[in-house]
N, C-alpha and C positions, 0 to 999 in steps of 0.2 A: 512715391509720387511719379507720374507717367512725364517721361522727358519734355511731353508738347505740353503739360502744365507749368502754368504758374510755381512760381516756388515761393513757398510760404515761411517768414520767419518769425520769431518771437522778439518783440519790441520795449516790452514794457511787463512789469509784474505787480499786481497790488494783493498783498497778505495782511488778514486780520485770523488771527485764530489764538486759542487760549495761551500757546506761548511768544505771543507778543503780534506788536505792531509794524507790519514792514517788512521786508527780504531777512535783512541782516540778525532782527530778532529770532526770528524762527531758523536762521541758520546757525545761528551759536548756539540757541536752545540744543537744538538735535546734535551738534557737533560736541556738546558738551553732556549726552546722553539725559540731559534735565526734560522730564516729562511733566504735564499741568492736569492728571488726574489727580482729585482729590476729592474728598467730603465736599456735598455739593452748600455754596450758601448762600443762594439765592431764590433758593424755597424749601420747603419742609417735604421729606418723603418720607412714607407711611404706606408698608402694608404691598411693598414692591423688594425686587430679591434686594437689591441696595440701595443706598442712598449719594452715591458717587456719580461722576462725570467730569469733562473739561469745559470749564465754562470761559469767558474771557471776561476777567476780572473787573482791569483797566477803560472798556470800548467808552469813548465819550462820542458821540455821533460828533453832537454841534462842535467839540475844540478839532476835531477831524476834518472839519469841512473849512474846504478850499475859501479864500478871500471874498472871491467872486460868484462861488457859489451859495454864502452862508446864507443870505437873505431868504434867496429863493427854496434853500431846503429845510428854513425854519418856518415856512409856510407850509409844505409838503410833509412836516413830520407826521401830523396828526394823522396822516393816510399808509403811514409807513408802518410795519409790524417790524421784528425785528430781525428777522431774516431777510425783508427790504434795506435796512440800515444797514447791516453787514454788507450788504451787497453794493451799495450803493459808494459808499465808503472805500472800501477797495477799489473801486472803479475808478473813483477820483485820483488815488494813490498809484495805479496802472499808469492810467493813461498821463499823469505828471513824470512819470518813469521814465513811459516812452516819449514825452513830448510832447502828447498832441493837445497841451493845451494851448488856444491862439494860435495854432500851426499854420490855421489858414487852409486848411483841408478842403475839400469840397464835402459837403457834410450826406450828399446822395451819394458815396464811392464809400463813407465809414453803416456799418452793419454794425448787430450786434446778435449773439445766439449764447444764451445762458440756460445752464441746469439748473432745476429750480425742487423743490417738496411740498407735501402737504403740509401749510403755515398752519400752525395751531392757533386757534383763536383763544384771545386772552377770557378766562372762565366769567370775567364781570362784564363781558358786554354780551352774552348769549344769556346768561344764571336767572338776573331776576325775569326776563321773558321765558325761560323755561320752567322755574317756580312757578309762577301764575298758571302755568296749563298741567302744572302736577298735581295728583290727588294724594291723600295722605296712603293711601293704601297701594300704590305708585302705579297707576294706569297715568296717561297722557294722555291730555284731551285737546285731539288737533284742533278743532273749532274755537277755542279758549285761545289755543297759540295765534290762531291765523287774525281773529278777533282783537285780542287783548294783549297778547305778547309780541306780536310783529312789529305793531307800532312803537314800542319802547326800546326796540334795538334801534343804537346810532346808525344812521340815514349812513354814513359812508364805513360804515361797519365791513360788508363786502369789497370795497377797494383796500384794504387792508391784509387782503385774504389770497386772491386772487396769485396764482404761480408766477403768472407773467408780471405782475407789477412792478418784480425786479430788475426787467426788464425796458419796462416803459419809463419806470424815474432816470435809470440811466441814460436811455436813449434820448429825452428829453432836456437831462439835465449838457451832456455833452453833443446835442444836436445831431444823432444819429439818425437819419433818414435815409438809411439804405437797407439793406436785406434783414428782420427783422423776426426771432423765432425762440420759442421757449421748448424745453424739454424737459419733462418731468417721469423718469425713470430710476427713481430711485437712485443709491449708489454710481449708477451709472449715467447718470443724467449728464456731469458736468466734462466727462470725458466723450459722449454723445454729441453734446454740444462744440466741442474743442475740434471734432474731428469732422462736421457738419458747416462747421467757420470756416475749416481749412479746406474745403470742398468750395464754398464757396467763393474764396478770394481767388481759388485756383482756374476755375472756369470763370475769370473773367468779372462775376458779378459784384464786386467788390474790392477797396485795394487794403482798407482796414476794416479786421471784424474785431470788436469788444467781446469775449467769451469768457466760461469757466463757468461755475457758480457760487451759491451760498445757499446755507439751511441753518439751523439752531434746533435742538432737538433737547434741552434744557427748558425742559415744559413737560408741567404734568399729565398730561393727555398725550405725548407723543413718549414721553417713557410709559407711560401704560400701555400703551401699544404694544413698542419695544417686548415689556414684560410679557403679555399676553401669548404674542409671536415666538416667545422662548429664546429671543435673541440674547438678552442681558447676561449678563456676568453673575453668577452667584457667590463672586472670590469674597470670603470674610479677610481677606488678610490686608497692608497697605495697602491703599486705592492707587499708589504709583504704582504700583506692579500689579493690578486687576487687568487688564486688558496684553493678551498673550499672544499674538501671530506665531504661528507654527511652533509652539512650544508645548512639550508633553502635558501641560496641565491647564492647558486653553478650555477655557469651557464659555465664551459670549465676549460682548464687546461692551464697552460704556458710551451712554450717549456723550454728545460734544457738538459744537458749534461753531461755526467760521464761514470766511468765505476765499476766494482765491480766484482772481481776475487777470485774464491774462489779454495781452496786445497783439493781434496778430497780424500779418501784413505781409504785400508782396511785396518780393525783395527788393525790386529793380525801384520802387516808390519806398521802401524805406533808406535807401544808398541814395538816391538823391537828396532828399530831405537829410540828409546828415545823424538817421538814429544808429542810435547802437543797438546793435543785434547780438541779442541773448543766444538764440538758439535758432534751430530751424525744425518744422515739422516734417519726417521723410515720409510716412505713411498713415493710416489709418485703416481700422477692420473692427467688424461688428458680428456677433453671434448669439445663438440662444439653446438653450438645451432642456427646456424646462418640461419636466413632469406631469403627466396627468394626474399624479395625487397631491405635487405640489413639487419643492425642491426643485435642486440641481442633477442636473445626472452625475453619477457618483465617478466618474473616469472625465470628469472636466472637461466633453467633447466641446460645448458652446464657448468657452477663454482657447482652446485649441483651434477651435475656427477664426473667432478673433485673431489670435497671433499671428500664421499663417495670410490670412489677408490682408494684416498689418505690414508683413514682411516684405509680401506680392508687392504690396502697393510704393513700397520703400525700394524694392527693387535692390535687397539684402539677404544675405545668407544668414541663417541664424548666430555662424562662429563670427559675424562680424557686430551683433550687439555686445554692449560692454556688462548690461546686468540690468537687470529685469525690479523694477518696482509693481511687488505685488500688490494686490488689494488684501489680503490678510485680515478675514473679517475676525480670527479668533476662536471660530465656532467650528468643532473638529472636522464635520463632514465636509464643509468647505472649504479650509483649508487643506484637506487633504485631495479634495476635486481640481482645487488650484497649481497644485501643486505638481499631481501628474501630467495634467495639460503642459506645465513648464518644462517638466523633466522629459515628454516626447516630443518636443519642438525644439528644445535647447540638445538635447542628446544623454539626457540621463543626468543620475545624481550629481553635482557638485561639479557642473561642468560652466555654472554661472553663477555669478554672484545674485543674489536677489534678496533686498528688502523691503521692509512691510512696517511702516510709522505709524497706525494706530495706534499701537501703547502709549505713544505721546499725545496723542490727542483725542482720544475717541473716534470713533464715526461719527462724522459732520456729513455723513449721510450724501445729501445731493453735491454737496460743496465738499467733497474729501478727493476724489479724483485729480481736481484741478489744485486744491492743494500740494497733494501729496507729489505729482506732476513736479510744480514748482519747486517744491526742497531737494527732487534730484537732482534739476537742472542747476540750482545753486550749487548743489555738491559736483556736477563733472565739470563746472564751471573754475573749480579750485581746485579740480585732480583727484574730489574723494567722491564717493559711493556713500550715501549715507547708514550709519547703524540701522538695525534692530532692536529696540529698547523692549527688555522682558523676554527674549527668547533667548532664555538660561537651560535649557534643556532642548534642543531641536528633535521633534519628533521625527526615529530614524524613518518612520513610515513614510513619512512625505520626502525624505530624501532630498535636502536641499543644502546648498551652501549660502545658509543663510548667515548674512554681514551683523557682525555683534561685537563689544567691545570698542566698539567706538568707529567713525568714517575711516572707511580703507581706500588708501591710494588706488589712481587707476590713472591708464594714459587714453584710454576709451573713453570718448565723452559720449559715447549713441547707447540709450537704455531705452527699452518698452516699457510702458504704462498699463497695468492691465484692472479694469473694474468689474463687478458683477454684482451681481442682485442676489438676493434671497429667492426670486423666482425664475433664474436663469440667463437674464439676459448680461450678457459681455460687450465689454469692448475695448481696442485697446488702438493706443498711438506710439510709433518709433520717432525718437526726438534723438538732433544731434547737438551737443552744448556746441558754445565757442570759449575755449577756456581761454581766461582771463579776461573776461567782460564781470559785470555784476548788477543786479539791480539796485538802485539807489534804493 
């Protein structure tokens, strides 16, 4: 961050993801190497490489919703899909974190900038309007649809759908009326977002942004994708140990679901108002490397650009980060793209620690960033680095000293965050903890 900015810190955290509800759950979970892949049982799979994922078990929306907001968000549910819910959910549990409920805010100085995915729409309110325009010999007959079928989908079927909506229940529900922006970039959407807030509180146009994201990807149309894409995991073995970051027999990731909201604010307005301050953001940096036939470039120049401008903007030496949270999508070429990027920015093999939490959760896709963000800062918050769950074998290829065996002590609380895409695009943030704070 440039001396003549703002300085931006972290206020508030709100987690829902398959292993539990809230900071402290998801930090015992991973403290205690307990991962929430399993046989999935909230729908039937047929005819895809697996049947597995992280779903969240427990989510009750309505027992989640705050006093004062219950009314108003049982009126709002019918318009909510459920990557809204997640979202909306953590929000309230954030911003309770940091305080700002009834704080008395000015409510044009609070923003809000969330990563957000393609919501799958639930198969029974598209089905019988696509039946109607199908033939039995399966031609589609647009005229039939636009005729006969349009009319029979729910009139607010598209506000359900829609990226941004996760965006707008929040903003409305907590009276956000100031700088207001959704990002939809995959994987990297929620780290996009986080460092696009942090931009903006910095110059001025805001003193709190609402950021992070959520996605659910525990839907049969978004694991067919998955499958399609050759993302998925073909592991027949426990579905706790399917999903491998840098580990010699990585071959795809498991869908999953969540969300992860974070508070962010200028310092000098969160020291007055009396919050506690989790962390601070020092920098942010954005890159792409993507392929003309598709992919990542295979020497991880665009997470290299990322770093590097992350560093710039942090106004850090590389020997002064403490350990790098990867993105680790599982899938070998990428993890091995990521991995060099690390190794020429950090100084080679085993010269930082770095881990990669999707084994415990899957990829929660647009909302994994902003997750996975959070569970470090819980961890330098307490002195640890959190594990690598399933990287039983570290591929010497990638050449990393990757954290296993459980959270390893550290006196560094400042780690980079690094995301990316399937089709190249990177990004990443250096965050400093404050240890011995916590989020409620």
């Amino acid at each position: 961050m440039l001396a003549s900015e703002r300085r931006v810190v972290i206020t508030g955290v709100g987690l829902i993801t398959p292993l539990g509800i809230g900071p402290d759950s998801n930090w015992s979970a991973v403290a205690a190497g307990r991962g929430a892949v399993s046989k999935l049982r909230s729908l039937r799979v047929a005819g895809l490489p697996n049947d597995i994922g992280a779903e969240i078990a427990d989510f009750d929306f309505k027992a989640l919703a705050l006093p004062r907001f219950r009314k108003s968000l049982q009126k709002s549910l019918k318009y909510m899909a459920r990557d809204i819910q997640l979202a909306v959910a953590a929000a309230q549990l954030a911003a309770s974190d940091a305080g700002l409920i009834d704080a008395g805010l000015d409510p044009t100085r609070i923003g809000i900038d969330l990563g957000a995915g393609l919501i799958s729409t639930e198969l029974d309110e598209l089905g019988p309007a696509i039946s109607l325009a199908s033939a039995h010999n399966g031609e589609f007959d647009y005229h039939v649809f636009g005729r006969d079928g349009i009319p029979i989908i729910p009139p607010v079927w598209l506000l359900k759908y829609l990226p941004n909506m996760l965006a707008c229940h929040i903003s409305i529900m907590l009276d956000c009326q100031g700088p207001s922006n959704t990002i939809t970039e995959a994987e990297s959407a929620s780290l996009l977002a986080l460092g696009e807030a942090t931009r903006i509180i910095a110059c001025g146009r805001a003193d709190v942004m609402i950021s992070g994201g959520a996605d659910s990807k525990i839907h049969p149309i978004a694991m067919t994708r998955m499958a399609l894409l050759h993302q998925m995991t073909h592991s027949a073995g426990p579905p706790a140990a399917a999903c491998r970051p840098f580990d010699t027999a990585r071959d795809g990731f498991v869908p999953g679901e969540g969300a992860g909201i974070i508070i962010l604010e200028e310092r000098e307005h969160a020291v007055r108002r009396g919050a506690r301050i989790l962390g601070e953001i020092l920098g942010f940096g954005s890159g792409a490397d993507a392929q003309p036939d598709g992919g990542i470039d295979p020497e991880g120049i665009g997470v290299e650009i990322a770093l590097r401008a992350a560093l710039r903007d942090a106004q850090l030496d590389p020997a002064e980060v403490g350990h790098v949270n990867a993105h680790g999508f599982a899938l070998p070429a990428y993890d091995l793209a990521e991995a060099r990027a690390i190794n020429r920015v950090f100084g080679g093999p085993d010269k930082i620690p770095v881990a990669a939490l999707k084994g415990y959760f899957g990829n929660i896709s647009s909302g994994a960033a902003a997750v996975e963000l959070a569970i470090s800062l819980l961890g330098v918050n307490r002195g640890l680095v959190p594990s690598t769950l399933n990287c039983e074998h570290p591929d010497p290829e990638c050449g990393l000293d990757v954290t296993r065996g459980g959270p390893r002590p550290t006196l560094n609380s400042t780690f980079a965050k690094i995301s990316l895409t399937r089709l190249g695009q990177a990004a990443a943030l250096v965050v400093r903890g404050n240890p011995g704070t916590s989020a409620a």
